[in-house]
N, C-alpha and C positions, 0 to 999 in steps of 0.2 A: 298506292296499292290499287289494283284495278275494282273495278267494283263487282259485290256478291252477288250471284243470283240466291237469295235469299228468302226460303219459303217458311212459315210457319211447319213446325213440327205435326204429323201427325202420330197422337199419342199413343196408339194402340202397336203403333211398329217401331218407334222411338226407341224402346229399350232391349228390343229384340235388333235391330239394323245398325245400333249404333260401337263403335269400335272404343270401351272402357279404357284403353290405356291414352284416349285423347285427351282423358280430363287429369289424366295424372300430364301428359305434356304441357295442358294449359299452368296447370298448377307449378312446374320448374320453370317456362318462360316468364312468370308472374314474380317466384322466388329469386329468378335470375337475374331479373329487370331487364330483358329483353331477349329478343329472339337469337341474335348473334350470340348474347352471353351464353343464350340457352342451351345452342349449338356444341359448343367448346366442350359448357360443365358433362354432355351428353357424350362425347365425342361424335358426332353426327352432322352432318353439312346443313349450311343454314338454309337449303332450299328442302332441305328434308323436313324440318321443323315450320319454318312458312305453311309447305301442305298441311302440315296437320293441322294446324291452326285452323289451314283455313274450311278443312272439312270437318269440323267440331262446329267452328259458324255455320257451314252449311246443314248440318244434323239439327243444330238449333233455330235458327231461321232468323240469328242476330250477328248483328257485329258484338264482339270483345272486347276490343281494344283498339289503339289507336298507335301507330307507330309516332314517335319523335325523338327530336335531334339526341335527347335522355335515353331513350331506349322507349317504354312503353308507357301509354294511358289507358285505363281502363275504363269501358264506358258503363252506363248505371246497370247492363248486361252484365260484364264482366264482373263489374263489383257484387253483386249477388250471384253469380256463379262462384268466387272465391271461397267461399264459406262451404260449399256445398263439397265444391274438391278438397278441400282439405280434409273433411269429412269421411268425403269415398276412403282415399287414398290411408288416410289413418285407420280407418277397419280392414283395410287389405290388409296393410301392413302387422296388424294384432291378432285378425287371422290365428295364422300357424302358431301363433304363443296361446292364445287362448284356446285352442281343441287342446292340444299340448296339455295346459294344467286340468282341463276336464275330465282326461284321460288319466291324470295321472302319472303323466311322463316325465314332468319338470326333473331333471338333473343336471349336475354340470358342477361348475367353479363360478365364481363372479370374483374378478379381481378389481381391489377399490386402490384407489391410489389416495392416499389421506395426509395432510398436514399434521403436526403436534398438534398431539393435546387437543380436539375438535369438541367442546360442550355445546352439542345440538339435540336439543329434546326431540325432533322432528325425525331428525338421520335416527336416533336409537329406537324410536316407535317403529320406523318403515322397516329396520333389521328387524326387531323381535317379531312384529307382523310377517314377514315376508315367511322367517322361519318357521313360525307356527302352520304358514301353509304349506310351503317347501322344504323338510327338514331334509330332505335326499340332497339341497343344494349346499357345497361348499363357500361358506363368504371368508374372503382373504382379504384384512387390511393390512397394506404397505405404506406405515409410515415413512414417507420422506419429504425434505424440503420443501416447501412451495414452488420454487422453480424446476424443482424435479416431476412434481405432479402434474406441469403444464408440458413439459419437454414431452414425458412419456405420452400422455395424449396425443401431443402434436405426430410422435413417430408410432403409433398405436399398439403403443405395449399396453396400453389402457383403456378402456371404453369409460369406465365410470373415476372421476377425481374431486377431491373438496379440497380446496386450496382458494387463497386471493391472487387477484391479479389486477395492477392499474394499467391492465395494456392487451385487453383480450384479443384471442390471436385467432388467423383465418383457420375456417374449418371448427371451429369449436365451439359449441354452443352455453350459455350459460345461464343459471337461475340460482336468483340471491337465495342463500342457506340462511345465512344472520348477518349482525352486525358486530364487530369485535371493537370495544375501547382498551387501548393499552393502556397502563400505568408505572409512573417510576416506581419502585420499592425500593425499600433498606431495609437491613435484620435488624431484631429487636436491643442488639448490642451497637448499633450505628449511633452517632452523636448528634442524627438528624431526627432519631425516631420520635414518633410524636408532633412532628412540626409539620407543617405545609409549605413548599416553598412555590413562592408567586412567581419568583424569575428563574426558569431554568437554567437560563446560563449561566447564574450561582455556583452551578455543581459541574462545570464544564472539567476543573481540575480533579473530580472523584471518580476513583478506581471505576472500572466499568464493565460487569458482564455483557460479552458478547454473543449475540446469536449466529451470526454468519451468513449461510444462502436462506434459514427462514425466517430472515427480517424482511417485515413485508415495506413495499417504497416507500409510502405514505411513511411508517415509522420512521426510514431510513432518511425522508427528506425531514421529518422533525428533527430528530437527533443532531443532525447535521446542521440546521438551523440553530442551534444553540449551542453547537461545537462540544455536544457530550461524548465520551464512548472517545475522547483523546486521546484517555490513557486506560487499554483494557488489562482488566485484574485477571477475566479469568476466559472461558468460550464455551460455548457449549452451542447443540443444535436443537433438543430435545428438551422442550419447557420444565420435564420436572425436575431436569441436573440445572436449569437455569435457576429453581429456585432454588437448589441444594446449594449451590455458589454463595448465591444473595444472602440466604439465612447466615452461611458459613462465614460473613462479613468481606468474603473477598471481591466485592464491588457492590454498587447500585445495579438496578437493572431495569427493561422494561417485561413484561407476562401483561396477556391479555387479562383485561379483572376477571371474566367468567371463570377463566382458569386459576386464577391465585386465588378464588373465592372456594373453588370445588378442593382443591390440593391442600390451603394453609390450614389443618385443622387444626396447630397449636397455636395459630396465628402470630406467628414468628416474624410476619413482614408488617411493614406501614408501608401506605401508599403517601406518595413526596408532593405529587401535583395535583392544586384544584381541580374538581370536574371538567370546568369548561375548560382546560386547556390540554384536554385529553386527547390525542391521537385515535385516528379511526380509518375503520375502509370495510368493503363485506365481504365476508366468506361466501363462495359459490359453490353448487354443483355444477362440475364441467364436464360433458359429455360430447364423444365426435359428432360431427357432422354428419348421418350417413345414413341409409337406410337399412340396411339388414342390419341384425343384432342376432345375437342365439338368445334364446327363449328365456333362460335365465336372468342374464339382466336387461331383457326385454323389460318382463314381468316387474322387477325392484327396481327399475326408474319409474315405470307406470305407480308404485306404490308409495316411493318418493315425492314424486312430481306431485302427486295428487293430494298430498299431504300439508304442499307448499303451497296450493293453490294452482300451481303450473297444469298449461295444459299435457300432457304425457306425449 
């Protein structure tokens, strides 16, 4: 890279002479890990992004970064610029959602794409919150599958989804909701109830409710490890016909415990398997990649996020 003519800033004209959308370029070559990727994610020629670069150095009167064979380094410059663009660029961005509810304008739809049966104290605060300030806003939960939640995302019938996935997909960004333990059950008419069994593969030959596309892998690679769910009794997709099955005796099954905790109020099921050998993985919130949003579920990720700890 040829070398900068590099002056210190003078401050008093710095923020009047300087061109605001270089610090959002900086900030996509940074996200993008390099200038060429930059280019592409932009569609814009890599010598177009170069310039910018390089008159944001020249505005500030530092190098940035460092090209390599990786794509980029950032220098002790850069790395304290990082913080500060992410900063601009996220009040731009909130901007228009925040006059928006000052005013009094928030309306719309928010469609949420949701797995069965979701027990998250967090998700049900940021709804009632959200509503209390927005009642003008329509919130629409679309339970389906877990792989249905990630598909819709990926082709953007969705902006907001709560679903697992052990295999996060481009373009979609994610933050742990919770953590979900499965457990085996039987009704309280099974010849197991009341017992704990150590070895699951015991029960490899017992009738077996099915759940289908909302088995999540993690279960699916247990289950499979002990050769259960051989012989299926009954299917369902929808955790509370999975427990209607299970009571009804016509198989074993697995249900998240939050869930057979909140559902069995006659406590019809026994759980089959010790603690420690409980199946697990976390629920996320999944949201696109992208920058615009309409105002609505601008506003109810920021109320989400914020709630999980996530930055918004």
């Amino acid at each position: 890279m040829p070398k900068l003519n590099l002056i210190p800033p003078d401050e008093r004209n710095f923020v009047r002479n300087v061109d605001w959308n270089l610090f959002g370029l900086f900030l996509e070559i940074v996200n993008s890990g390099g200038i060429s990727a930059a280019a592409r994610h932009l569609n814009k020629q890599q010598p177009t992004i170069s310039a910018g670069l390089k008159r944001l150095e020249e505005h500030l009167g530092v190098e940035l970064c460092h090209r390599t064979s990786q794509g980029i380094e950032l220098t002790p410059a850069g790395r304290a610029l990082l913080p500060l663009c992410e900063a601009m660029v996220g009040a731009l961005r909130a901007a228009p959602h925040e006059v928006a509810r000052a005013a009094n304008l928030v309306e719309g739809v928010i469609n949420i794409k949701i797995m069965s049966s979701i027990v998250s104290p967090e998700f049900d605060a940021a709804i009632a919150a959200f509503h209390g300030l927005h009642p003008g806003v329509e919130i629409r939960l679309d339970v389906v599958a877990w792989r249905g939640v990630v598909k819709a995302l990926k082709l953007g019938e969705a902006e907001v989804g709560i679903a697992c996935d052990s295999a996060p997909g481009e373009g979609l960004r994610y933050a742990p909701l919770m953590k979900e333990f499965q457990q085996l059950y039987c009704s309280s008419n099974h010849p197991l109830f009341g017992q704990t069994v150590g070895q699951p593969a015991s029960l490899c030959d017992e009738p077996f409710v099915m759940t289908g596309e909302d088995e999540p892998e993690e279960l699916e690679r247990f289950r499979r490890r002990y050769g259960l769910g051989r012989h299926a009794g009954g299917f369902a997709e929808n955790l509370h016909e999975v427990k209607r099955l299970i009571e009804l005796g016509v198989g074993i099954g697995f249900l998240p415990t939050c869930v057979a905790e909140e559902i069995d109020r006659g406590h019809n099921l026994h759980p089959l398997l010790p603690d420690d050998l409980l199946p697990s993985y976390h629920v996320y919130l999944i949201t696109r990649e992208q920058d615009a949003r309409d105002t609505p579920t601008e506003l109810f990720l920021n109320e989400i996020l914020g709630r999980l700890g996530e930055h918004p």
